[in-house]
LUMFIPA-35272 format. One record per atom (N, C-alpha, C, O): x, y, z. Coordinates in steps of 0.02 Angstrom, whole numbers, plus 50000, padded with zeros to 5 digits. Each point is the difference from the previous one (the first is absolute). Example, Ala and Ser with C-alpha at 12.3 -4.5 7.8 and 13.67 -1.06 7.14 Angstrom:
2
506604971650390;499555005950000;500455006050000;500524999950033;499305005449931;500425005950003;499615005550037;500255005550008;
This chain:
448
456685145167248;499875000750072;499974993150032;499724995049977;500595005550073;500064991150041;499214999750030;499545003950013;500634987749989;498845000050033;500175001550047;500595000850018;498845000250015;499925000450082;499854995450024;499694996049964;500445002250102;500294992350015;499374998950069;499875004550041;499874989649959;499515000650033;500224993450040;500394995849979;499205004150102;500364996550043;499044996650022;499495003250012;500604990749985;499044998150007;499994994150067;500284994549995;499425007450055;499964995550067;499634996249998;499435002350004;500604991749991;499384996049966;499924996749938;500015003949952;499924989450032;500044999149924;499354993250007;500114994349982;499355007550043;499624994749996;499524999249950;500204996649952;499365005050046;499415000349934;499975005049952;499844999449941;500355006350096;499995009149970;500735000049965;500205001249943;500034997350105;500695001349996;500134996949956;500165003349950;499844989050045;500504996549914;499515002949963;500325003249959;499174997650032;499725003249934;500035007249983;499895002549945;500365001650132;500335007549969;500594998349958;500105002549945;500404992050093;500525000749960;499984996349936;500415001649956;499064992550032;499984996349933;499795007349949;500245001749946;499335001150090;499565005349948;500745005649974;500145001549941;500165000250107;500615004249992;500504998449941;500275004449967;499834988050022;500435000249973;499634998649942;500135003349950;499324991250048;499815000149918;499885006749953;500085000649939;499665004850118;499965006049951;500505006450005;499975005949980;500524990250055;500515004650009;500155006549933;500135005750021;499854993249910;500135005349958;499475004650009;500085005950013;499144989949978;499365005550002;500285005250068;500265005549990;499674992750055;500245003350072;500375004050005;500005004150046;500474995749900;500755003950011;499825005449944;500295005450006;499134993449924;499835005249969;499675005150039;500145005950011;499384990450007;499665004750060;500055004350057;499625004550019;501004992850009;500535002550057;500185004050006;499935003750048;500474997249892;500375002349984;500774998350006;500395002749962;499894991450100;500464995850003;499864996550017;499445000750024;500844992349984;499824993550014;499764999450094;500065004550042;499794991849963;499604998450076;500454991850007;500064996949947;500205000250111;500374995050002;499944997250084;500185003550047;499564990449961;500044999050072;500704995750025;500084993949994;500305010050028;500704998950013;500094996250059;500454995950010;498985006250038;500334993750045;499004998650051;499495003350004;500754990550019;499164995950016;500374999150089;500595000150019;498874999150013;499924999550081;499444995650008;499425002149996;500754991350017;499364995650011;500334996150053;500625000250004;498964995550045;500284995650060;500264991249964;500364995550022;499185005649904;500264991049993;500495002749905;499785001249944;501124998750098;500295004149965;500054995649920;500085003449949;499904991350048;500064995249979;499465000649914;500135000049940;499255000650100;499644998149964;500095007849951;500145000249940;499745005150100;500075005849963;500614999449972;499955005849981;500604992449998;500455001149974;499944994549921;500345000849950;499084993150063;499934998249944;499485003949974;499915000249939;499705003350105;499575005249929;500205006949961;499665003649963;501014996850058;500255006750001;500554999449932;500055004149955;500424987950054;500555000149978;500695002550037;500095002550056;500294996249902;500795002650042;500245006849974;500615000649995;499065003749990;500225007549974;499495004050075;499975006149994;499794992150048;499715002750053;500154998650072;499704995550029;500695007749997;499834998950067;499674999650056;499835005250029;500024988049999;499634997950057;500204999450057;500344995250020;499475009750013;499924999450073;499584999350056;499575004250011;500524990250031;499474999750058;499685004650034;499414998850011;500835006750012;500145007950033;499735004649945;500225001149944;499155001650093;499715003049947;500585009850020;500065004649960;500164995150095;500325007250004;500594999249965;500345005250002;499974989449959;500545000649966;499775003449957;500325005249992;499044994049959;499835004249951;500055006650007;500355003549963;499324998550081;499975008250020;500665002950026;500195005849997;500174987750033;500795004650007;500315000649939;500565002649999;499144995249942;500295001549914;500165005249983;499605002449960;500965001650054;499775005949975;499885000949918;499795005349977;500394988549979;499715000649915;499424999049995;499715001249948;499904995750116;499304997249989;499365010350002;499805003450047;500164997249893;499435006149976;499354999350062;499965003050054;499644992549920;499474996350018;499894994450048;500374995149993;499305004850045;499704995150044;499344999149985;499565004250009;500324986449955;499414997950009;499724995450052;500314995050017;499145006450009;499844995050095;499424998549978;499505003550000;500604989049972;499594994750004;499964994850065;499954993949999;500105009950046;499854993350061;499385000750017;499634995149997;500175009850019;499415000350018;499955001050084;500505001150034;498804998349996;499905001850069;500205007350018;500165004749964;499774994950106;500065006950030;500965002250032;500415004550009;499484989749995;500714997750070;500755002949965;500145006049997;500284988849978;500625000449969;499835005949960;500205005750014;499314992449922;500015005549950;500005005350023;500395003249965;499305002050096;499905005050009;500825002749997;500235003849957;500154993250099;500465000450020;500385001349931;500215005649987;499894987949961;500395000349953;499965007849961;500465003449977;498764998150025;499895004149937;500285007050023;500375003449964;499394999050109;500255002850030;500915002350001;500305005449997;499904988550009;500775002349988;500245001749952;500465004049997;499054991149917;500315004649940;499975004149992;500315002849955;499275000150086;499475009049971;500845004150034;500375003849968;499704993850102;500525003850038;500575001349966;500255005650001;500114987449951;500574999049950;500045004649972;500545003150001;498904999449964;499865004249919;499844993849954;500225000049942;499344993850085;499854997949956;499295001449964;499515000350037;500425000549903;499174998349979;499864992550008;500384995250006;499055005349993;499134992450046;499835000249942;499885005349971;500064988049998;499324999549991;499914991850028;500374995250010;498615006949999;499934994350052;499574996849982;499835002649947;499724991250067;499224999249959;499604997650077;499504996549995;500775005850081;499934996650055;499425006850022;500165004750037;499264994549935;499135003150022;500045001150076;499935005750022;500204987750027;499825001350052;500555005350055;499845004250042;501054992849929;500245004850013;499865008749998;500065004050046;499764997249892;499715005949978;499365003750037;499905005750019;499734988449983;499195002350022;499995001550074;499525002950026;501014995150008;500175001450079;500535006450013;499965005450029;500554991049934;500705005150014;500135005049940;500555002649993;498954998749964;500315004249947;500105008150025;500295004249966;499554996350070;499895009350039;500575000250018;500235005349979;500204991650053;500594999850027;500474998149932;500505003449990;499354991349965;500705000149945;499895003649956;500445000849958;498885003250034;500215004549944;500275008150012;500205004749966;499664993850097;500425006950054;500735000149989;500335004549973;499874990450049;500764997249989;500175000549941;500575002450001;499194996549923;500165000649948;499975005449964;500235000649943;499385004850096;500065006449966;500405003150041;500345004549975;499744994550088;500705003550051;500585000049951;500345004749979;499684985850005;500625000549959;500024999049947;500474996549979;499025006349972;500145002249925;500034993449969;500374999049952;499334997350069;499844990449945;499205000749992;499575004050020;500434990249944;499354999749985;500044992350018;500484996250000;498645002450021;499614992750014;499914999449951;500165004749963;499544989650010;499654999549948;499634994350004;500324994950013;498915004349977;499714994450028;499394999449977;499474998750029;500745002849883;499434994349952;499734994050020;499415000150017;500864995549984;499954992950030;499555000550065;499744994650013;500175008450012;499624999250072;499454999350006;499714998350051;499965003549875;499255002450004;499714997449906;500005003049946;499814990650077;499684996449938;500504997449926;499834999549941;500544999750076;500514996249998;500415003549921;500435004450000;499284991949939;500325003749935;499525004849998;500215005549983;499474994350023;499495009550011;500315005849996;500395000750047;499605003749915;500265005850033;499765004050023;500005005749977;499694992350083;499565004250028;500235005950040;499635004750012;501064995050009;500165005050036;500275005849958;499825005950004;500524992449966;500305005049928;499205003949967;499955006149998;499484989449979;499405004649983;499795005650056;499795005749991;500314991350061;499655003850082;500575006349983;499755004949971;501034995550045;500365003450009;500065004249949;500095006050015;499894992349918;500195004149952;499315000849938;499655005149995;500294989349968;499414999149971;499445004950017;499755004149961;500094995050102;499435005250007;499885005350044;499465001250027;501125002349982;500525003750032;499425006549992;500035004150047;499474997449903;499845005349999;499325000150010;499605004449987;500284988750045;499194999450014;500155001050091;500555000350028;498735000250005;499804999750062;499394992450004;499434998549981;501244997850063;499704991449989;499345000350049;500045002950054;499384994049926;499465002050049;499844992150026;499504998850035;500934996449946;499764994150014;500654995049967;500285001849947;499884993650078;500214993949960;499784991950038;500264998550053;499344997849920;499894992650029;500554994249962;500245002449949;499884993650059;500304994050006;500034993649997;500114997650056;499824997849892;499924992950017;501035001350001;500295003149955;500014994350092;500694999950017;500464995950047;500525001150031;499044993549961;500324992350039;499654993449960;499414998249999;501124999349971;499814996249952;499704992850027;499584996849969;500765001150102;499864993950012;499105000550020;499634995149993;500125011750033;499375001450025;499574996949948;499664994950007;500425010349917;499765000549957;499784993549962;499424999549978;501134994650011;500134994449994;499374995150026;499594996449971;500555005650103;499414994050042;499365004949999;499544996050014;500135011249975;499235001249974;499914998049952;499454997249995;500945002749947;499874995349930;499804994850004;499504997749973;500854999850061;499994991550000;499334997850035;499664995249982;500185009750082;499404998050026;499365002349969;499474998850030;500535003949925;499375003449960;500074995749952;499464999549971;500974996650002;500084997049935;499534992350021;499504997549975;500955000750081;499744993150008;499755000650066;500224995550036;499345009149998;499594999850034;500184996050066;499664995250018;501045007850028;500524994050047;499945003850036;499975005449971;499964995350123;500315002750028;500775005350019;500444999849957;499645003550086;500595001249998;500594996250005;500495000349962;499454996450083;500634995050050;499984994849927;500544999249971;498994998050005;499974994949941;500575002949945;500474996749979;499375010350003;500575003149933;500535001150029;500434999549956;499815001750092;500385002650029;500504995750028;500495002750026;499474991249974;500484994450014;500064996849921;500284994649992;499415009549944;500114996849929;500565005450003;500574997950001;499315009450000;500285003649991;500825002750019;500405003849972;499614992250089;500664995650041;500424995149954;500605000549987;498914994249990;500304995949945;500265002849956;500604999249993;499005005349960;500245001549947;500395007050003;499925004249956;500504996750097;500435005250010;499785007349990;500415004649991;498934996250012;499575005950006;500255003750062;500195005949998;499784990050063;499885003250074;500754996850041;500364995349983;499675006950047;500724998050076;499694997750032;499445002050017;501014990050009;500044998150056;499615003950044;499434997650001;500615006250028;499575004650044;499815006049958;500415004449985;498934995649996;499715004149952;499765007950038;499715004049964;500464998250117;499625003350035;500125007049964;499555004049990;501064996949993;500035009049984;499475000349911;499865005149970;500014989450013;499785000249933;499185001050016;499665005049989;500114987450045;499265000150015;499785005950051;499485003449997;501044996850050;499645006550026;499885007849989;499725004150037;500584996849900;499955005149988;500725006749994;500025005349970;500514991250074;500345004650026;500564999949928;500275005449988;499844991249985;500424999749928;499695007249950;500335003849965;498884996150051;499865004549941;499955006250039;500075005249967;499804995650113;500165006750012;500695002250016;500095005750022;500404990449969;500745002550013;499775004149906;499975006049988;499944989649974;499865004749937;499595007349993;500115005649977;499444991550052;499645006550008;500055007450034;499755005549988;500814991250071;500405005550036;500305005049964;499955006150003;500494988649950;500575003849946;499565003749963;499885005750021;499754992049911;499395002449966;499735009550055;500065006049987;499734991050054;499605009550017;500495004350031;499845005850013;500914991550004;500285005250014;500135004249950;499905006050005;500354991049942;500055001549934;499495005049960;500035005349970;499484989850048;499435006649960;499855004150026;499665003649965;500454999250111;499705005550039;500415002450041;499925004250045;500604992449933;500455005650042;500074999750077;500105004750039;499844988649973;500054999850079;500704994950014;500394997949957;499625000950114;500384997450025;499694991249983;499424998449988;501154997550016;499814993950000;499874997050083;500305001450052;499044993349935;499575001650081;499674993049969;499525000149962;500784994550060;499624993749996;499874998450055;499774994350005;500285008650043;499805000550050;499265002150019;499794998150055;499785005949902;499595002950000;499474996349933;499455001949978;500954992850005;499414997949949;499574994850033;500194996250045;499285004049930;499474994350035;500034992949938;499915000349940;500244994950094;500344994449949;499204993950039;499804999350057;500014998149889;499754992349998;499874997249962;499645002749959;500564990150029;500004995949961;499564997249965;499435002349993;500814991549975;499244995349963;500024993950054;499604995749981;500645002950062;499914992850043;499404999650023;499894994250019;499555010349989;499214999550009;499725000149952;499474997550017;500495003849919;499645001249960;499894990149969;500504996450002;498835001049975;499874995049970;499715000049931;499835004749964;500154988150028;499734999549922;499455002349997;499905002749946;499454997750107;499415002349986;499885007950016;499445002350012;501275002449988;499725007250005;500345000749931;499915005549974;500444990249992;500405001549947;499224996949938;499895002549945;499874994250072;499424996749958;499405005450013;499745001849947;500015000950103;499695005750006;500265004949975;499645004949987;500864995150003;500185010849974;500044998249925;499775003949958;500494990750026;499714999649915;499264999249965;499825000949942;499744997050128;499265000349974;499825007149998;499555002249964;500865001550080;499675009849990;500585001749957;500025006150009;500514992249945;500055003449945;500935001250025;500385001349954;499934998250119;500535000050008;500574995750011;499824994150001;500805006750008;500544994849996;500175002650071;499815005550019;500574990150020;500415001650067;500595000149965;500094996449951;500465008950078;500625001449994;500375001850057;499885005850018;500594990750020;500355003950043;500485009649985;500515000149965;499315004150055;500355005749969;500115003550029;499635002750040;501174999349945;500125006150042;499845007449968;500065001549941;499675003650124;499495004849971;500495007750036;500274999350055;499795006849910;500195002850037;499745007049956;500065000249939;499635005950101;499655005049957;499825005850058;499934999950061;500025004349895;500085006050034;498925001550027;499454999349973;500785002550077;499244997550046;499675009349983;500435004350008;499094997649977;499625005849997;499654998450031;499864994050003;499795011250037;499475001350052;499185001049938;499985004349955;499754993350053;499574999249941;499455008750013;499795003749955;500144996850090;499555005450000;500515008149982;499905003949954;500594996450093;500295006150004;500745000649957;500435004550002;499554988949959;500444999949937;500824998350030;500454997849965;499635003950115;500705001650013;500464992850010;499804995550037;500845004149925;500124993650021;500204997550075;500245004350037;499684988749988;499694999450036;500974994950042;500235000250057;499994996949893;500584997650009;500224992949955;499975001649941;500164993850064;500224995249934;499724992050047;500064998650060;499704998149892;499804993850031;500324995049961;500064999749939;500234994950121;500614995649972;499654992250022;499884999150059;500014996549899;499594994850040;500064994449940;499895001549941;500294992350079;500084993749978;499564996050030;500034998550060;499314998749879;499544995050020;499684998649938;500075002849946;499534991750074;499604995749938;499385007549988;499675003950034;500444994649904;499185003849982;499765000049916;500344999449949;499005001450058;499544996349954;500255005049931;500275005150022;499724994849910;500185002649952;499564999549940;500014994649970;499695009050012;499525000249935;500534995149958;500625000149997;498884995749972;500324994449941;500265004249942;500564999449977;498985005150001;500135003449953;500685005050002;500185002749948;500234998550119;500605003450011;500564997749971;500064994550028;500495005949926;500614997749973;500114996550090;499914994250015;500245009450015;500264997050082;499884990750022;500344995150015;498875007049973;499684992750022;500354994849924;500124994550025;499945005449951;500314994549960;500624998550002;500154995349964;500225006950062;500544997850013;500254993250039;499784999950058;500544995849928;499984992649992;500464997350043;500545002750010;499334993450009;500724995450014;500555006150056;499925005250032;500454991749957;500705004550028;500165006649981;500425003350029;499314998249932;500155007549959;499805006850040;499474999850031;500815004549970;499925006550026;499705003749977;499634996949962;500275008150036;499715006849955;499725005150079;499654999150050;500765005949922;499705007750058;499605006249942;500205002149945;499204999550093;499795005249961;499935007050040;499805000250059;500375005249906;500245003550025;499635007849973;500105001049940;499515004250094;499335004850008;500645005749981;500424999850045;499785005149900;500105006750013;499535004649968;499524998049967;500605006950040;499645007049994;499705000949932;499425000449981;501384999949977;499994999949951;499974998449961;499785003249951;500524987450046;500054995449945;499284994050005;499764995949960;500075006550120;499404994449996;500444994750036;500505000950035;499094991449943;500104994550017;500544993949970;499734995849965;500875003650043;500494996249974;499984994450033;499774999150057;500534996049899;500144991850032;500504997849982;500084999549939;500354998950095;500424996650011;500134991750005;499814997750054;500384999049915;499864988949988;500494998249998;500445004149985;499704991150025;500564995550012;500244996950039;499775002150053;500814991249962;500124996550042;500285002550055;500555002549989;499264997750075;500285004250063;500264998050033;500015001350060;500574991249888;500384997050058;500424994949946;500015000949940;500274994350089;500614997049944;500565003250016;500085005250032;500534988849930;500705001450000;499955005849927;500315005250011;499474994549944;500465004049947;499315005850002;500155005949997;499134992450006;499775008649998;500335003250080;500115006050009;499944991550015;500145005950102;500735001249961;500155006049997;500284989949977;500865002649969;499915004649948;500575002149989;498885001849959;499735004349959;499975007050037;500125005549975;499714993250080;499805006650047;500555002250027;500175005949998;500364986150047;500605003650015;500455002749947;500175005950012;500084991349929;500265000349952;499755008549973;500475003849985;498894998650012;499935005149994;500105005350043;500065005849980;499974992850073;500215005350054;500895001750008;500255005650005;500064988649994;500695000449953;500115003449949;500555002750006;499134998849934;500115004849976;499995006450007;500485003749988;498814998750038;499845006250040;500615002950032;500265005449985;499994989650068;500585004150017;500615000349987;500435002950032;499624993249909;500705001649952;499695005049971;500265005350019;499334995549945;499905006149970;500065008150027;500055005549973;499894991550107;500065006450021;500485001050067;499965003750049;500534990949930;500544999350067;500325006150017;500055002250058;500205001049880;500385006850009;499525007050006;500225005450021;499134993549957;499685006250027;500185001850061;500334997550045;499315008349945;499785004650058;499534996750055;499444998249983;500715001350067;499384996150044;499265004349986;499514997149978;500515009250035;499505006150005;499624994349923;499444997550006;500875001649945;499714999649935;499564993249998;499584998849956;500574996850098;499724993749991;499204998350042;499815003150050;499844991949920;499485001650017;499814996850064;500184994250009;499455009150037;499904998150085;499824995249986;499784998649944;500284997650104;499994992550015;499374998050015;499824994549980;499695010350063;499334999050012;499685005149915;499415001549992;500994999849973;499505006949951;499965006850003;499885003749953;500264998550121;499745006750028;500765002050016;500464995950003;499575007750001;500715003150027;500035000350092;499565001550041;501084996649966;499904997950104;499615005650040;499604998850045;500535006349936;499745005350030;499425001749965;499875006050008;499834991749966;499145001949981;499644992650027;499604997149963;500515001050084;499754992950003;499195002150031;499995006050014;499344990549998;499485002350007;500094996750090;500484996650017;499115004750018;499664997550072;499414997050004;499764998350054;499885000749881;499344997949996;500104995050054;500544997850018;498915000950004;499934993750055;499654993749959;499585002149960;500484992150040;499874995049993;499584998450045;500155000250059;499134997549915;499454999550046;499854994350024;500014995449960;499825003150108;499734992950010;499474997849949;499725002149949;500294993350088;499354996749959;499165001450003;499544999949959;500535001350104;499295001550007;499855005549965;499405000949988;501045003549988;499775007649967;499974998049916;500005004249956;499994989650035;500034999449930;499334998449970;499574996950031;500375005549903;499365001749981;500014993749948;500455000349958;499144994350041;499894997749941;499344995650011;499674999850052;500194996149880;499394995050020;500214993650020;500564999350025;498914994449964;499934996650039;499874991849954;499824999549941;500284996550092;499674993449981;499904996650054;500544998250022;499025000050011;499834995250056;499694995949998;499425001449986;500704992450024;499554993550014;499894997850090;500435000250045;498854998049959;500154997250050;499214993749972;499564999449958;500914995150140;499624994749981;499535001150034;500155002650053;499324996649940;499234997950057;499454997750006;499764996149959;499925005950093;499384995449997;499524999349952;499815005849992;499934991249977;499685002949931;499084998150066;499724994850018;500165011549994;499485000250017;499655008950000;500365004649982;499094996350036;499625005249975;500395006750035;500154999450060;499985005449914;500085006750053;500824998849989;500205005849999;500254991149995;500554998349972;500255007949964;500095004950036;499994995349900;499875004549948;500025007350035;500515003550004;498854998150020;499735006550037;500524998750055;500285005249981;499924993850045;500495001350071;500725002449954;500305005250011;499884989649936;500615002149993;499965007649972;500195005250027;499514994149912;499805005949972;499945009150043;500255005449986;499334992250067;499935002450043;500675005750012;500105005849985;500344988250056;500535003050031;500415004849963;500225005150026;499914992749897;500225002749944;499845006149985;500395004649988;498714995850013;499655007650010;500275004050045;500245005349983;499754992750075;500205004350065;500565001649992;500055005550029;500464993149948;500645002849986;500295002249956;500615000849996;498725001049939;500175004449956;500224996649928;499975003449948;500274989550051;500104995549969;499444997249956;499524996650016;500705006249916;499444997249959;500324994149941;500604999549984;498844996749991;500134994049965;500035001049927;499565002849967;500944994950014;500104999849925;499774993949964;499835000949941;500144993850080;499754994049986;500044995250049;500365000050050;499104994749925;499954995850036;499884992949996;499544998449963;500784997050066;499714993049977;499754995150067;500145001750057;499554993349928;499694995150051;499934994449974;499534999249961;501014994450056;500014993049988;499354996050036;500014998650060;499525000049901;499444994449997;500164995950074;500604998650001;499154999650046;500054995350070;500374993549966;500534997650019;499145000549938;499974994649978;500634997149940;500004994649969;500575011850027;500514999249970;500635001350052;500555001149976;499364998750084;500585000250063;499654995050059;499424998850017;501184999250001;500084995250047;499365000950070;499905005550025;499774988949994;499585003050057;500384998550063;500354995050000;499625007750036;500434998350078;499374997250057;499875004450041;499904991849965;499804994650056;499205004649977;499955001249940;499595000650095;499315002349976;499895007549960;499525002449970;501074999750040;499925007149982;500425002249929;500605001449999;498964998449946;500365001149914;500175006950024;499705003950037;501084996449918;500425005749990;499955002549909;499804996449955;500365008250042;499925003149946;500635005350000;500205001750056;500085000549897;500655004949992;499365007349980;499444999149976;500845007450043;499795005449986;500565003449950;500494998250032;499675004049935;500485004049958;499865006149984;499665001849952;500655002450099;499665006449976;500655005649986;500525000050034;499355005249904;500625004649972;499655005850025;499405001149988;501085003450056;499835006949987;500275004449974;500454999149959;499305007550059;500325005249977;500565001950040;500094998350058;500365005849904;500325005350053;499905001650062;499445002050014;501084997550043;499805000650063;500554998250021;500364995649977;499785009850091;500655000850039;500204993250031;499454997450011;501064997850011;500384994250009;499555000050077;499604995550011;500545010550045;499605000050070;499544999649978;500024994049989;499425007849990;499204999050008;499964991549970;499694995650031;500675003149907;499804991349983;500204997150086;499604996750034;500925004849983;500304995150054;499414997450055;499854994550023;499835014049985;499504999850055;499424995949982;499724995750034;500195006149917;499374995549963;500084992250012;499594996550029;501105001449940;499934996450012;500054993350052;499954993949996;500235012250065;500084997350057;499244999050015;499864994050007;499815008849997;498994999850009;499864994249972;499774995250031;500385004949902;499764992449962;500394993850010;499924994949967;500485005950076;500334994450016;499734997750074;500094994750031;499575010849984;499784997550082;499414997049973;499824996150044;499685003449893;499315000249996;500144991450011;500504997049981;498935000050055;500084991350015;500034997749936;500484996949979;498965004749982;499874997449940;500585000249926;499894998449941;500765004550093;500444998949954;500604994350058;500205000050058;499884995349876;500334993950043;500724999249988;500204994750024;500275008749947;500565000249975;500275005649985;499745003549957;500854998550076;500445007549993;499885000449934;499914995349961;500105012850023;499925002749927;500505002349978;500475002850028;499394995249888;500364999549943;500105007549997;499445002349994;500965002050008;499905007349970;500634999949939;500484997050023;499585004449936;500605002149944;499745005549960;499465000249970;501085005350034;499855008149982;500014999049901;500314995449974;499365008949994;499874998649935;500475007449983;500035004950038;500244994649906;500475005049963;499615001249908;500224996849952;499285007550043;499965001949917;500615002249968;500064998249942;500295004550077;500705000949977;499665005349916;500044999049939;499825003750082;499535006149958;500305007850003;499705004549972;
């Protein structure tokens, strides 16, 4: 059987190492295949350079629609990335009869409702391992792996450059902006680090992730995203004195109404939050990924590994290449939905703001260290139903004094309690005089 001939837009980091990875294991691949897999022709803007990573048995072209006007080209891989061109590009292969595969998250996490519409109109398949934690196979476990559970939860460490600079600042006790221009150096973070530090890298992931497990539409639009650019060395030095690690994570789980059992709709949300030390989650190091993931049946799985790189992110595409050689000539009906669920069983659950989200708490604030202090905050906490799980209080005499009046940090963990009632709360305690500095709040995850 002749390979199937694959046409790849893009040959920058992913890309030479899809195709380095392609050819060194070209026999393993082709056992597995069942026929060989071959990237026949490359589309990059600096034609030059791609043509020395490719060799002279490949054709390079500037024009990424020459590829797709191929009619030998099987496959289309779209490594450019962004929203813009790629949409467009991917869009027209789907129209060709070409099969996608893509590793472009944000494309996906915005526009996937619309290309995976298009690809089941016309009988191709996406394919978009790569999008979501890089050599992971996290989407293949979600889609198939645990195909026979009901996912009640999955969290996320799933942006490596994040992960990178909390390490670094818990390790050596640095600010943010301090790791974060090391982390620049040492090719951790981009030139402009914003879709990473703010959060929005791990909820384009997280988008993909809960459509998948629940059967909804993809709606990054509806996720509540924030970053680590507030968080410091001394809430990261406090949550290890009560026993936790900070992790940026994306969180997405099916919401129950706690009294009347009924579910309630799916909560999708990217932010820092505190993590029992003792969790596989919280140890996770450096750049490295790992998603853990709640079903019915099997319990609690984890998922580790690098969620980014030229040759693990070329593992994921390289595997999704097979997938659909393996199943180029099926039956479309036979292949497996792209979100998991079949198009026409898709769910409507609603994706809840934030304020309807139920979890606990970590708060610091700074203040006056004088009498009745304590009882006021406490106070307000009572009145709104908000009770304390622990608590700490830094000595006067171990924080900075500001002109006559010693400050002191309060650190207080609660329990469970709806996202609106903390807000309100802590709008009250932010009016009280005797607190002198906007408050620290970061939501805590037992991941239990």
């Amino acid at each position: 059987m002749n390979p199937i001939q694959v046409g790849l837009l893009g040959i920058g980091t992913v890309g030479s190492g899809t195709f380095s990875v392609l050819q060194r294991n070209q026999a393993e691949i082709r056992r597995r295949a069942g026929r060989g897999i071959e990237i026949t022709m490359v589309a990059d803007l600096d034609v030059a350079r791609a043509q020395s990573l490719v060799g002279p048995n490949v054709r390079v072209v500037k024009d990424a629609r020459e590829v797709i006007a191929n009619p030998d080209i099987d496959i289309v891989i779209e490594l450019i990335g962004g929203y813009g061109i790629a949409r467009q590009l991917v869009m027209e292969a789907i129209a060709a009869g070409k099969h996608v595969v893509t590793a472009n998250k944000a494309l996906l996490a915005v526009h996937g409702t619309e290309i995976f519409a298009a690809a089941h109109a016309r009988g191709v398949m996406v394919a978009f391992e790569a999008a979501v934690a890089g050599g992971i196979p996290i989407i293949k476990a979600l889609r198939e792996g645990l195909t026979a559970n009901s996912i009640q939860w999955i969290a996320g460490i799933i942006n490596g450059t994040t992960n990178f600079i909390l390490s670094e600042m818990r390790d050596k006790g640095l600010d943010f902006a301090v790791v974060l221009k090391e982390a620049q150096r040492l090719g951790y973070a981009e030139a402009d680090p914003t879709f990473d530090i703010e959060g929005v890298d791990a909820a384009h992931k997280a988008t993909i992730m809960s459509a998948i497990a629940f059967g909804i539409p993809v709606q990054f639009d509806k996720a509540y995203v924030e970053g680590i650019t507030r968080l410091t060395a001394q809430d990261i030095q406090y949550a290890g004195q009560l026993g936790y690690r900070i992790k940026l994570l994306g969180i997405t789980k099916r919401s129950v109404d706690a009294r009347s059992g009924e579910l309630r709709g799916v909560e999708l949300r990217v932010h820092p939050a505190l993590v029992p030390m003792k969790r596989l989650l919280a140890n996770v190091e450096g750049a490295m990924n790992a998603v853990m993931v709640q079903g019915d049946a099997v319990g609690t799985t984890l998922y580790y590994g690098k969620g980014a790189g030229s040759e693990p992110t070329a593992s994921a595409v390289i595997a999704d290449l097979v997938d659909i050689t393996r199943l180029h000539t099926a039956d479309a009906a036979q292949r497996v939905p792209h979100l998991a669920f079949q198009p026409d069983a898709m769910s409507d659950l609603p994706v809840l703001p934030m304020r309807e989200i139920v979890t606990s708490y970590y708060l610091r604030l700074r203040v006056a260290d004088q009498a009745g202090v304590l009882a006021q905050v406490t106070g307000i906490l009572a009145d709104a139903g908000i009770s304390i799980d622990a608590m700490l209080q830094r000595e006067a005499d171990e924080v900075v004094a500001a002109g006559q009046v010693a400050q002191t940090d309060l650190i207080i963990l609660t329990h469970d309690t709806r996202e609106g009632t903390m807000d309100d709360a802590l709008a009250r305690m932010q009016a009280l005089p005797s607190v002198l500095q906007p408050i620290t709040r970061i939501r805590k995850e037992e991941l239990a």
